[in-house]
Steps between C-alpha positions, in 0.01 A plus 500: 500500500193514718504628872433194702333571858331301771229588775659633801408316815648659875461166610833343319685760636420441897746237571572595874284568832700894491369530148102411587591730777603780313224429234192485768665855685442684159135315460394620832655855423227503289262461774250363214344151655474356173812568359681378794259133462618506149865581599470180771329281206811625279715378792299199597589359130850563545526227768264298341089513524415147609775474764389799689105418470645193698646695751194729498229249532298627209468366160736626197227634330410690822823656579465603099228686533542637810856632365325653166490837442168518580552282804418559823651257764412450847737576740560179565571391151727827474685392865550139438680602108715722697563255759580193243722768331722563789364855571305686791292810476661791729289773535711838485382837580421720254744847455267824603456763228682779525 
């Protein structure tokens, strides 16, 4: 009997705004720009491309490249996905080296 499998994809998985929470903390652990876009593109298909474009004011496509991996969004376009997902950016300070 063969192994059956299927392509992973984070974005089934983030069903609540705690879970894109938790999911965008780790992204921005990386402190890697375009991970964290693609980590917000992974998020922003969770809730639904089109719909949040809306709330955006940019085009689907837009937001889709923008979100890529090899995206770079303007702040704006990063702001207003945060914003139509229910989340603020809180700057925190960063823990001195020992």
């Amino acid at each position: 009997m063969a192994l059956k499998t299927s392509k992973f994809d984070a974005a089934d998985y983030l069903e609540t705004t705690e879970d894109i929470s938790h999911f965008l903390e780790d992204a921005f652990a990386e402190g890697d720009p375009a991970f964290i876009a693609h980590a917000l593109g992974i998020v922003a298909r969770s809730k639904g491309m089109s719909e949040l474009a809306d709330q955006v004011g940019v085009s689907r496509q837009s937001l889709y490249v923008a979100l890529s991996e090899s995206g770079n969004p303007s702040l704006s376009t990063f702001l207003g996905v945060l914003k139509a997902l229910g989340l603020k950016l809180v700057p925190t300070p960063v823990p001195e080296a020992a």
